[in-house]
TIPA-587747 format. One record per residue: residue number from 1; residue in three letters; z, y, x of N, C-alpha, C in turn. Coordinates in Angstrom, 2 decimals, padded with zeros to 5 digits. Layout:
// residues N
+-----+---------+---------+---------+---------+---------+---------+---------+---------+---------+---------+
! num ! residuo !    n.zz !    n.yy !    n.xx !   ca.zz !   ca.yy !   ca.xx !    c.zz !    c.yy !    c.xx !
+-----+---------+---------+---------+---------+---------+---------+---------+---------+---------+---------+
! NUM !     ALA !       Z !       Y !       X !       Z !       Y !       X !       Z !       Y !       X !
...
+-----+---------+---------+---------+---------+---------+---------+---------+---------+---------+---------+
END
This chain:
// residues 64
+-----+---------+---------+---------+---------+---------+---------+---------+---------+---------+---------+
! num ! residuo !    n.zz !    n.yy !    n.xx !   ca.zz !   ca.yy !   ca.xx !    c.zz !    c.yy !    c.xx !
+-----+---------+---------+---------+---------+---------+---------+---------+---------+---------+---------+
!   1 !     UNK !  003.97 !  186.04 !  230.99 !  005.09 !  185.53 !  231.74 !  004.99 !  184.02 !  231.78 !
!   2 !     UNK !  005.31 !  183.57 !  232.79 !  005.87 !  181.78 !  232.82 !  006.73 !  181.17 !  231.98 !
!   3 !     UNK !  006.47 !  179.89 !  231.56 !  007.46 !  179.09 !  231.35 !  008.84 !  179.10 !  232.21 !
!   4 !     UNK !  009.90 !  179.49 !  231.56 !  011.32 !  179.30 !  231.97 !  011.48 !  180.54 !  232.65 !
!   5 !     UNK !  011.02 !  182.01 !  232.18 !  011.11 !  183.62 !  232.80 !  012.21 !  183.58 !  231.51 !
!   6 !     UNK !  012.71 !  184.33 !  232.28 !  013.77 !  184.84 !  231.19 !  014.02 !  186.65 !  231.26 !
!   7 !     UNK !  013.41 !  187.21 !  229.80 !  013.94 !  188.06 !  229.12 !  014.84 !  188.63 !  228.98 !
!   8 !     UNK !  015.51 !  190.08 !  229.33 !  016.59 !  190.90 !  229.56 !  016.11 !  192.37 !  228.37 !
!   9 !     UNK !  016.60 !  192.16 !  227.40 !  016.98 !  193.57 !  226.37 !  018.22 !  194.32 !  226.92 !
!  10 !     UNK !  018.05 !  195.86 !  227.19 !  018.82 !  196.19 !  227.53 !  018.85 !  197.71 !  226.31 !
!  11 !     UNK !  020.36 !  197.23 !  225.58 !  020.32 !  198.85 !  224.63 !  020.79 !  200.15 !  225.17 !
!  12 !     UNK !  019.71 !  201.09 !  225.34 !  019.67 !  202.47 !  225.86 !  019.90 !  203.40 !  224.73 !
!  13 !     UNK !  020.67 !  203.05 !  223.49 !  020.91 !  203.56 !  221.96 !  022.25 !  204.11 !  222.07 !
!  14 !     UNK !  022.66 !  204.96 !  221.26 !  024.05 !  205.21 !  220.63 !  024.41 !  204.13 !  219.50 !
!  15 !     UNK !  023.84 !  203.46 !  219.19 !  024.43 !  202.89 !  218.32 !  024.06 !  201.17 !  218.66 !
!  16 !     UNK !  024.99 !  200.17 !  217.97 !  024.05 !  198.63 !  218.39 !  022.96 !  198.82 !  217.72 !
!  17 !     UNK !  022.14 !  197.27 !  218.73 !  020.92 !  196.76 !  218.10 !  021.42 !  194.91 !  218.55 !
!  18 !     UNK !  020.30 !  194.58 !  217.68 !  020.23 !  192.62 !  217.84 !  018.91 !  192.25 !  218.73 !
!  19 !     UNK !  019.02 !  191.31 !  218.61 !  017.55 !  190.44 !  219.36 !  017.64 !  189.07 !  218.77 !
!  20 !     UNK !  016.68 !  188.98 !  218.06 !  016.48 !  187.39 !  217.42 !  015.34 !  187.03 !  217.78 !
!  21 !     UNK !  014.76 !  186.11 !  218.38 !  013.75 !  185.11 !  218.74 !  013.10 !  184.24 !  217.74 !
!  22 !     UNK !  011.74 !  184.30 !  217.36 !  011.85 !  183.18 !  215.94 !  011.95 !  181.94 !  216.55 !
!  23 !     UNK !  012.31 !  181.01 !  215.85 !  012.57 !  179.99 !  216.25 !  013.88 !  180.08 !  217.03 !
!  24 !     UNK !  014.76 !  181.00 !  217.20 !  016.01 !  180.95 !  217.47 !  016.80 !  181.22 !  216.75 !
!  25 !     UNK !  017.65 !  179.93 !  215.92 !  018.85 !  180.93 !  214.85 !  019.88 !  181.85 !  215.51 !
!  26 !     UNK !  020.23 !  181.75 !  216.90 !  021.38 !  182.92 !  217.67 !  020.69 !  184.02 !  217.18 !
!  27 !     UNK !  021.47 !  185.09 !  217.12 !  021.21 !  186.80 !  217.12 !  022.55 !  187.22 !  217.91 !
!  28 !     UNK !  021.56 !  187.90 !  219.18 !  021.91 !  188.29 !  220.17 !  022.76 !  189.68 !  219.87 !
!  29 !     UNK !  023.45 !  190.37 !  219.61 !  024.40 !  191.70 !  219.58 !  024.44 !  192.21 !  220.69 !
!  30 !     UNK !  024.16 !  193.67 !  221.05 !  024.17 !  194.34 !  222.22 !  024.65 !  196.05 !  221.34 !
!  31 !     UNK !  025.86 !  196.23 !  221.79 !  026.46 !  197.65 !  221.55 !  025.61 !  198.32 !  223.00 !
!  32 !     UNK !  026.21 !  199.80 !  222.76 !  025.46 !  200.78 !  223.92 !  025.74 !  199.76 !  225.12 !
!  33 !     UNK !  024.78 !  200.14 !  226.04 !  024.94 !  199.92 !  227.28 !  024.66 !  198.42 !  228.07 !
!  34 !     UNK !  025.06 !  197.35 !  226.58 !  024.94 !  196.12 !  226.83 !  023.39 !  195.37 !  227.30 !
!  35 !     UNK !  023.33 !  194.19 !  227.22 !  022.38 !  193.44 !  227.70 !  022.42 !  192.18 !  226.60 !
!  36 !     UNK !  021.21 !  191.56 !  226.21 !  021.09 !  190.53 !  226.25 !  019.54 !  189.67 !  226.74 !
!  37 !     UNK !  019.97 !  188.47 !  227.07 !  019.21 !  187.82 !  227.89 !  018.48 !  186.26 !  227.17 !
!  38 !     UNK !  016.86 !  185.65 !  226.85 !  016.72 !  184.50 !  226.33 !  015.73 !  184.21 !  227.36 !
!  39 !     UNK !  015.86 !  182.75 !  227.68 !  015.03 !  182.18 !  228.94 !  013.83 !  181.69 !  227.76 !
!  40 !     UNK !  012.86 !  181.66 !  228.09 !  011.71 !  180.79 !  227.23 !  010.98 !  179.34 !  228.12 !
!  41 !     UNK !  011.87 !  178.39 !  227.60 !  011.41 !  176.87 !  227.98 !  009.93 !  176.57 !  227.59 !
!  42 !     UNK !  009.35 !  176.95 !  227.07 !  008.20 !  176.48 !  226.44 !  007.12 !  177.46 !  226.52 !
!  43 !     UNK !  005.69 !  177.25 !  226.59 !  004.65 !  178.32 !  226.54 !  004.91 !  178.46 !  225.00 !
!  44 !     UNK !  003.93 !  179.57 !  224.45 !  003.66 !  180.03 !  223.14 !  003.64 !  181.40 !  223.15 !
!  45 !     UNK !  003.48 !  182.08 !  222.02 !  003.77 !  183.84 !  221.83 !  004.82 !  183.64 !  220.57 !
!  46 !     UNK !  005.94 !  184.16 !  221.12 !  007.26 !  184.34 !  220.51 !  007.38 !  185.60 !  219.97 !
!  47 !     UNK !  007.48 !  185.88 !  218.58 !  007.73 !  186.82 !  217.84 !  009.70 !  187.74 !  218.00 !
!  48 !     UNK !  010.00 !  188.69 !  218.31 !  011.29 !  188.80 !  218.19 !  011.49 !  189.98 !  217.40 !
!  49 !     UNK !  012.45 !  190.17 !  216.71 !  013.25 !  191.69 !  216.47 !  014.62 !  191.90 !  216.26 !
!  50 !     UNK !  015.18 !  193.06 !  216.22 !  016.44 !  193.84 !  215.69 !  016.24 !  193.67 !  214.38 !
!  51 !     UNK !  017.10 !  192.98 !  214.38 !  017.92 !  191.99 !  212.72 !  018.45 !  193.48 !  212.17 !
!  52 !     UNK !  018.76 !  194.42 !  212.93 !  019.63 !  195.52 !  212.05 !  018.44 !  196.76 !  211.49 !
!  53 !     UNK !  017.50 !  196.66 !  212.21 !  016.72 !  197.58 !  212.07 !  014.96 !  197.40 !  212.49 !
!  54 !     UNK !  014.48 !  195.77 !  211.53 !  013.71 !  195.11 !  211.77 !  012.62 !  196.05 !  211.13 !
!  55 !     UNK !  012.74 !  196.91 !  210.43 !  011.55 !  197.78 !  209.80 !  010.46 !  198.41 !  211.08 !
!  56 !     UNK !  011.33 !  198.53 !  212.18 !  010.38 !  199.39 !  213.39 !  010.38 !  198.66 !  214.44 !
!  57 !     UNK !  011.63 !  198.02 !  214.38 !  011.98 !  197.41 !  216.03 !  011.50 !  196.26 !  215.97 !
!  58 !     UNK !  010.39 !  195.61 !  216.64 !  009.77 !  194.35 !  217.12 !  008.97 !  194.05 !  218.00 !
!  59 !     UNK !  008.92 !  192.86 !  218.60 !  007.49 !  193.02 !  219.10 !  007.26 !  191.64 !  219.44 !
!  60 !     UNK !  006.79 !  191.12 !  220.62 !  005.97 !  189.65 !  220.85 !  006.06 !  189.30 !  222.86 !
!  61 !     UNK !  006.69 !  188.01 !  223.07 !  006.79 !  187.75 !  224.33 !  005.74 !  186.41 !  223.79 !
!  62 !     UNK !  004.75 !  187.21 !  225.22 !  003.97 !  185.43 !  225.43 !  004.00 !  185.30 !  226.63 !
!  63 !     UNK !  004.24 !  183.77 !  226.31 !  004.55 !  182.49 !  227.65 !  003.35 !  181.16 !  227.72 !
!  64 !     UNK !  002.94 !  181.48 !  229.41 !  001.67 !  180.80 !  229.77 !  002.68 !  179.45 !  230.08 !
+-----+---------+---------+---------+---------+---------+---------+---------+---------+---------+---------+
END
């Protein structure tokens, strides 16, 4: 993805999940149905996960 694409998590769960960005102290909260959204200003490969259930849920956005 580009510099300044912005990222849309959308929870398809019964129950919440989070979205944390490293290098971002916000943690994003999304109950069923919700959305959350982080623009990435900068190139790099950004590590993220669910703060509630970081054992499985993660993965990696990279920005050219």
């Amino acid at each position: 993805m580009s510099t300044g694409s912005t990222v849309t998590w959308t929870n398809h769960d019964n129950f919440t999940h989070s979205v944390q960005v490293q290098g971002e102290s916000e943690v994003h909260m999304m109950r069923p149905g919700e959305t959350a959204e982080v623009t990435f200003s900068a190139p790099g490969t950004f590590n993220y996960l669910c703060t509630l259930h970081a054992q499985n849920m993660k993965g990696t956005v990279l920005v050219s």
